[in-house]
C-alpha positions as CSV (number, residue, x, y, z in Angstrom):
1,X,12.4,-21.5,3.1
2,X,9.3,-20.1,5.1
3,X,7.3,-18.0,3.1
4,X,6.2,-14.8,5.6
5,X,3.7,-12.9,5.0
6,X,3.6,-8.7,6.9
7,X,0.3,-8.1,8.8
8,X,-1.1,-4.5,9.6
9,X,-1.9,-3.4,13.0
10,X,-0.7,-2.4,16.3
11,X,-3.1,-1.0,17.9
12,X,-6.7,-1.7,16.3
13,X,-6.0,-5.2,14.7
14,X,-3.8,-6.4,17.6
15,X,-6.8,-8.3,19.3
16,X,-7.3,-10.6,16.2
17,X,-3.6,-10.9,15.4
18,X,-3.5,-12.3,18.6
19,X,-6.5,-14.6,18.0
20,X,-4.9,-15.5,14.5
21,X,-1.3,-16.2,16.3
22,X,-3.1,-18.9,18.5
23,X,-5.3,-20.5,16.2
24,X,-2.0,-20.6,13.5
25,X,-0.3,-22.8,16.7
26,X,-3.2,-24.3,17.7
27,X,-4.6,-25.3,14.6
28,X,-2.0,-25.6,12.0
29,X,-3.6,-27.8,9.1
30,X,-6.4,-25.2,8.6
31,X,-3.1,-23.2,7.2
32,X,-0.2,-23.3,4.4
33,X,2.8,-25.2,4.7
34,X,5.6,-23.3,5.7
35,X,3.8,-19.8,6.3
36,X,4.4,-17.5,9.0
37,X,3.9,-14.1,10.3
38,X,7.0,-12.3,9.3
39,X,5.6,-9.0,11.2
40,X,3.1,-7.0,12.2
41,X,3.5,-3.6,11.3
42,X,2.0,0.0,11.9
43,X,2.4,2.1,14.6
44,X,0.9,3.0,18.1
45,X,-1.6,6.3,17.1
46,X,-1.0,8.9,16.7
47,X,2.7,9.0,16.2
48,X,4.3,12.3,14.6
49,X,6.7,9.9,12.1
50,X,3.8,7.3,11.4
51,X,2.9,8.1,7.5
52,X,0.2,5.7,5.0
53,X,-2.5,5.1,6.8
54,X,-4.5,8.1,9.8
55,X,-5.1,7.8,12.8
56,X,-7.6,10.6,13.7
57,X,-7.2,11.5,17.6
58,X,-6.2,8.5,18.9
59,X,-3.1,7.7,21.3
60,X,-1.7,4.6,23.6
61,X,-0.4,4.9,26.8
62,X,2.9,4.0,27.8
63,X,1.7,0.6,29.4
64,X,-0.6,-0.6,26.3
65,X,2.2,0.0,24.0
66,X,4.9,-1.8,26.2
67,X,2.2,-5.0,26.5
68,X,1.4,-5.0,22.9
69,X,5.8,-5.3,22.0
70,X,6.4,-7.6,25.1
71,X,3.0,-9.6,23.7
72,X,3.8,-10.0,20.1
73,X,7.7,-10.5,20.4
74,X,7.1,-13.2,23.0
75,X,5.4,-15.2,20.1
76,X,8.7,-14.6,18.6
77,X,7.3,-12.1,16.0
78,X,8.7,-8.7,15.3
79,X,6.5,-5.7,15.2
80,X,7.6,-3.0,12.7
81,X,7.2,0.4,12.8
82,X,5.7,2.6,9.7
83,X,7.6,5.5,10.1
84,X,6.8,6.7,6.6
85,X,5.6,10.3,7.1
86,X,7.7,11.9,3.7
87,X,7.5,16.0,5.6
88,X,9.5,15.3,8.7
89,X,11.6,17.8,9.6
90,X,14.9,17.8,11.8
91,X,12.5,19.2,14.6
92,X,10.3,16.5,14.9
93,X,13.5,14.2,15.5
94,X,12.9,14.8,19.0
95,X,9.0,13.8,19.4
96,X,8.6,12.6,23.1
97,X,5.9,9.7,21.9
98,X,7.8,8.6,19.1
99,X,10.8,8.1,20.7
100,X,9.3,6.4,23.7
101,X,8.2,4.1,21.6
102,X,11.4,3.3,20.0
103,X,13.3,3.2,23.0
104,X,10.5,0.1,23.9
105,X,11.1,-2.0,21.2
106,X,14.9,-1.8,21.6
107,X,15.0,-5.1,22.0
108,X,17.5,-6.2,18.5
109,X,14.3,-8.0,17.3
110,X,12.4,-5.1,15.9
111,X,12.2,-2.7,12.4
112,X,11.6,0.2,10.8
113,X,9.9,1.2,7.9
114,X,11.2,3.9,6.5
115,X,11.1,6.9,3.3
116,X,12.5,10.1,5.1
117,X,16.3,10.7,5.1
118,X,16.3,13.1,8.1
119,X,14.3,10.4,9.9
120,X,16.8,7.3,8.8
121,X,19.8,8.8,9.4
122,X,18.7,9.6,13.1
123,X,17.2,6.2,13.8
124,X,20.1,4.7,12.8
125,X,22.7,6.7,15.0
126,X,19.9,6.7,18.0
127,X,18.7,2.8,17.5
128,X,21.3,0.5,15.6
129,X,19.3,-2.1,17.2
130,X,16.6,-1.5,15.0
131,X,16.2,-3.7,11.1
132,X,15.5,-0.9,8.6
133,X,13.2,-1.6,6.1
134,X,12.4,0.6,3.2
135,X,9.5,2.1,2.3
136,X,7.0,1.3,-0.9
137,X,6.1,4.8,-0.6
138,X,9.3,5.7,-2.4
139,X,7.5,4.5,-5.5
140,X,10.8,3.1,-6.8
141,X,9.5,2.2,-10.8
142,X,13.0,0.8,-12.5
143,X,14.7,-2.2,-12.2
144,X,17.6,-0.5,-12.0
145,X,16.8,2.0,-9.0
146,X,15.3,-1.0,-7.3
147,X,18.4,-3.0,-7.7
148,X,20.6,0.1,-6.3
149,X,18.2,0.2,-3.2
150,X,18.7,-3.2,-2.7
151,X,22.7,-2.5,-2.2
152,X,22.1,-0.2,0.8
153,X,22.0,-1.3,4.1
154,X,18.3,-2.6,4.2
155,X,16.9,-5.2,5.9
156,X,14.2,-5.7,3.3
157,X,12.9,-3.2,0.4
158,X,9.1,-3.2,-0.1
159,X,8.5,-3.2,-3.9
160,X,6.7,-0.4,-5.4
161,X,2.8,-2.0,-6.3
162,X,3.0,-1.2,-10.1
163,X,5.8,-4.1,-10.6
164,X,3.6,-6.3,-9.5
165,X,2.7,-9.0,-12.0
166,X,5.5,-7.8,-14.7
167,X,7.6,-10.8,-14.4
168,X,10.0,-9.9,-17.0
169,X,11.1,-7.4,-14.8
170,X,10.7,-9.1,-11.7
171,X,13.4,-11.5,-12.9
172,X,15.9,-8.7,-13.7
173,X,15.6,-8.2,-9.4
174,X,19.5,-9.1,-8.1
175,X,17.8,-10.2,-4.7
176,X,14.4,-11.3,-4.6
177,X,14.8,-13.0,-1.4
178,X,15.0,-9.4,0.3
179,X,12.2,-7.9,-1.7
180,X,8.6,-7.8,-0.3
181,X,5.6,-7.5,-2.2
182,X,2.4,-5.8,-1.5
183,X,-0.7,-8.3,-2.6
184,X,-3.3,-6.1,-2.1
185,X,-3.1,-2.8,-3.2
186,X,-6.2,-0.8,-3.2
187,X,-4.6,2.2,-5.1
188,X,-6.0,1.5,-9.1
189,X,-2.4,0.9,-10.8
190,X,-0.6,4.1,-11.8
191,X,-2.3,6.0,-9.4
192,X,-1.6,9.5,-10.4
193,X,-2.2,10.8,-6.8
194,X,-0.9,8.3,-4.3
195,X,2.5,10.4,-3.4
196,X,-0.1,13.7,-2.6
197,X,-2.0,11.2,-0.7
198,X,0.8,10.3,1.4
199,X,1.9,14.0,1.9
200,X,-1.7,14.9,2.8
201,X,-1.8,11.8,5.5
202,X,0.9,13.7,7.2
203,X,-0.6,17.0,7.3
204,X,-4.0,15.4,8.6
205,X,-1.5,13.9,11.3
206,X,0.4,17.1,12.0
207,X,-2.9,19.5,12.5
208,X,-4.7,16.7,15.0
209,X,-1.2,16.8,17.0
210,X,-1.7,20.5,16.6
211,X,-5.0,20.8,18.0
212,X,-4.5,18.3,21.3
213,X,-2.6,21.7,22.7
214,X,-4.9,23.7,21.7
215,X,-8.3,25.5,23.6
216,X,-11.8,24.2,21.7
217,X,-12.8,27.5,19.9
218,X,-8.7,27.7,18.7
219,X,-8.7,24.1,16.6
220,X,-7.3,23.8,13.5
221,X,-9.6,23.0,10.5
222,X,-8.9,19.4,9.3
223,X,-8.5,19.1,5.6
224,X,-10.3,16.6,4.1
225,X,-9.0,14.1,1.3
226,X,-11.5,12.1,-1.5
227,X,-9.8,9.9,-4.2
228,X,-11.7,8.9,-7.2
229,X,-8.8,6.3,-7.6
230,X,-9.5,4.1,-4.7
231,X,-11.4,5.5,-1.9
232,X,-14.3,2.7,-3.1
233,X,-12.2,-0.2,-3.3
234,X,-12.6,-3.5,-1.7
235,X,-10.8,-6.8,-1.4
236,X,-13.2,-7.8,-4.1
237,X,-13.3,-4.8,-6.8
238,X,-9.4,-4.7,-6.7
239,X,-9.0,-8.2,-7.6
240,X,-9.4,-7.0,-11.2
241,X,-6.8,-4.9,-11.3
242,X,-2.8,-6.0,-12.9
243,X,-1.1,-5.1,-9.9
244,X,-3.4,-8.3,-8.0
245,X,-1.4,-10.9,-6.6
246,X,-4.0,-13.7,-5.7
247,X,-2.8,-16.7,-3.1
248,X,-2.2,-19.0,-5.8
249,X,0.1,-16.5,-7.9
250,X,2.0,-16.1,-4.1
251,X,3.1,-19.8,-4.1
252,X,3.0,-21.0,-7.9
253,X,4.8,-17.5,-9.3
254,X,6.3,-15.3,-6.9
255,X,8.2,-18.1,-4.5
256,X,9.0,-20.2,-7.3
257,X,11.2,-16.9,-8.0
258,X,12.9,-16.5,-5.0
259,X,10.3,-14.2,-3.1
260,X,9.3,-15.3,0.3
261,X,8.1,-11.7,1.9
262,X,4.5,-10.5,1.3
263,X,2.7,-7.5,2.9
264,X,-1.1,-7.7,3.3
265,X,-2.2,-3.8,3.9
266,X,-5.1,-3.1,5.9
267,X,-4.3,-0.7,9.1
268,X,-7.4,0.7,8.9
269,X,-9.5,-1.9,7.0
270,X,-12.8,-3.3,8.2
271,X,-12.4,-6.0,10.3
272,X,-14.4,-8.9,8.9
273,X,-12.8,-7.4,5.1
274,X,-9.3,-8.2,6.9
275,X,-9.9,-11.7,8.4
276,X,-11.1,-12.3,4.9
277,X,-7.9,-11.2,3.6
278,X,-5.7,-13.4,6.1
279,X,-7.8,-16.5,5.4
280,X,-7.5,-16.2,1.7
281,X,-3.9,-15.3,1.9
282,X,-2.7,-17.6,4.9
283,X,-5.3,-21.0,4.8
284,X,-5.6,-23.8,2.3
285,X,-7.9,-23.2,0.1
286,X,-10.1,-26.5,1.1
287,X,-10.2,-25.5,4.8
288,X,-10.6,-21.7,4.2
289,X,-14.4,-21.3,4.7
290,X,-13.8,-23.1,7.8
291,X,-11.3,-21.8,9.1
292,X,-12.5,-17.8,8.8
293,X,-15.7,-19.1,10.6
294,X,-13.6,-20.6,13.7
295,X,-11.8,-17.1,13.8
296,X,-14.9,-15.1,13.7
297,X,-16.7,-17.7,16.1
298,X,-13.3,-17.2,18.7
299,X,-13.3,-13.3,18.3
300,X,-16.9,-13.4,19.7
301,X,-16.2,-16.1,22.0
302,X,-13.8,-13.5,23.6
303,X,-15.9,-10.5,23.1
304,X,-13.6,-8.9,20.7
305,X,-16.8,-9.2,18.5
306,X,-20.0,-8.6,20.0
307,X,-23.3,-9.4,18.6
308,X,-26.3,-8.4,19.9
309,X,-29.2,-9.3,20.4
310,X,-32.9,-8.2,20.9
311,X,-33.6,-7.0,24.6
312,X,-36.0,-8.8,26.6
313,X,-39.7,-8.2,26.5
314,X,-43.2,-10.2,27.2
315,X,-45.8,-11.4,24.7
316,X,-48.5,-8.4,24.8
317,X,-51.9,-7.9,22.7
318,X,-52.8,-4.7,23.2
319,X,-51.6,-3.1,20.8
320,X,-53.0,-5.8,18.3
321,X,-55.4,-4.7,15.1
322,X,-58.8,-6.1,15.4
């Protein structure tokens, strides 16, 4: 059974998903036996139905977001939408960008994240094509709930981060095989505020899409969010918490147990902190350190990283203390 782990990013990561696709081909005994990407998820920015992670202005055009499907699906990868915005309304059903980008993915190969009803319902009459996949942002906390979820029509069911770890409940799961766990969640467990930060993503979202039809001096204030919860965590500081999964709980625990689906989050994460994530989550541990370097040293190789250096100038004394 191939153990598949969810990567983030369509638009910002995409360069070194791409760089991480080729070297997993090219170079397969710096990695796992038996991984693979099972997805790349997120969404092209700013999308009305996009919810989790914000996007602050920016937006694809029609041709960027066609290459980036017709890229990734021809390394026979799915890309998956996060269309987890929990305010939608039956008016926003009919957003122009969102819809353009469903219609190209429509392919039978792609998915859908989803946590709004109104949303569901209509991607599901509009695009049966489309896997749907539901949401963590449900925060679904019993066994029982979880098990009902799992008798719906999902194509997978992305476990709520405050099971992770309790394996006395993970065992009561009817169908772990169509579960998928988040390994790195930066929210401290139990947030108290993680639905209100959801809810506050989308109205971030909805007064930016506001303001691109509006003159300068008629914008729309932005409200700001802070979280003493987890605004300050890294891959590092969260490695303490219970709701952890480290690589070697992934394949001595959790696929033992029947799970074979694992999300790494980072839409929006700091690009060396993410290829530090995939290398600790995707590589053999004896080839890691090596292997991040030969994805760093590629990414610079073709310019996605550049490094620069001091600008030419000539050896001159005057300016020497005597």
């Amino acid at each position: 059974m191939k153990i598949k782990f969810h990567l983030p990013g369509l638009r910002f990561n995409y360069p070194l998903n791409m760089m991480l696709c080729s070297m997993m081909k090219k170079n397969p005994e710096f990695f796992r036996p038996d991984v693979e990407i099972g997805s790349f998820f997120g969404e092209f920015p700013t999308s009305r139905w996009n919810g989790g992670r914000f996007s602050n202005g920016d937006q694809c055009d029609a041709g960027f977001i066609q290459n980036v499907i017709r890229t990734i699906n021809a390394q026979g990868i799915p890309i998956r939408y996060t269309y987890t915005n929990p305010l939608l309304h039956e008016s926003d059903l009919k957003d122009e960008y969102c819809n353009f980008c469903m219609k190209a993915a429509d392919n039978g190969m792609n998915e859908v994240l989803v946590v709004s009803p109104v949303l569901e319902e209509y991607i599901r009459k509009n695009y049966p094509g489309y896997k749907i996949n539901s949401s963590t942002c449900k925060e679904i906390r019993t066994i029982e709930a979880l098990n009902e979820e799992l008798e719906k029509d999902y194509n997978l069911v992305v476990l709520d981060y405050n099971l992770n770890n309790q394996f006395e409940l993970l065992e009561k799961i009817k169908d772990k095989a169509r579960c998928e766990v988040l390994v790195n969640a930066c929210c401290v467990p139990n947030c108290p505020r993680r639905g209100d930060h959801y809810k506050a993503i989308a109205k971030q979202q909805e007064i930016v899409l506001k303001n691109r039809k509006l003159p300068p001096g008629k914008q729309l204030p932005m409200k700001g969010w802070q979280c003493a919860y987890g605004d300050k965590n890294t891959f590092y500081t969260i490695q303490d918490y219970p709701t952890f999964i480290s690589p070697d709980d992934v394949y001595e625990k959790y696929v033992p147990m029947g799970f074979y689906n694992f999300k790494i989050e980072g839409r929006t994460a700091n690009l060396f902190g993410l290829i530090d994530k995939y290398a600790h989550y995707l590589m053999k541990p004896e080839r890691r350190d090596e292997g991040r370097l030969m994805l760093t040293l590629n990414l610079q190789q073709s310019k996605i990283i550049n490094v620069s250096t001091p600008r030419k100038s000539e050896w001159r004394n005057d300016g020497a203390k005597k």
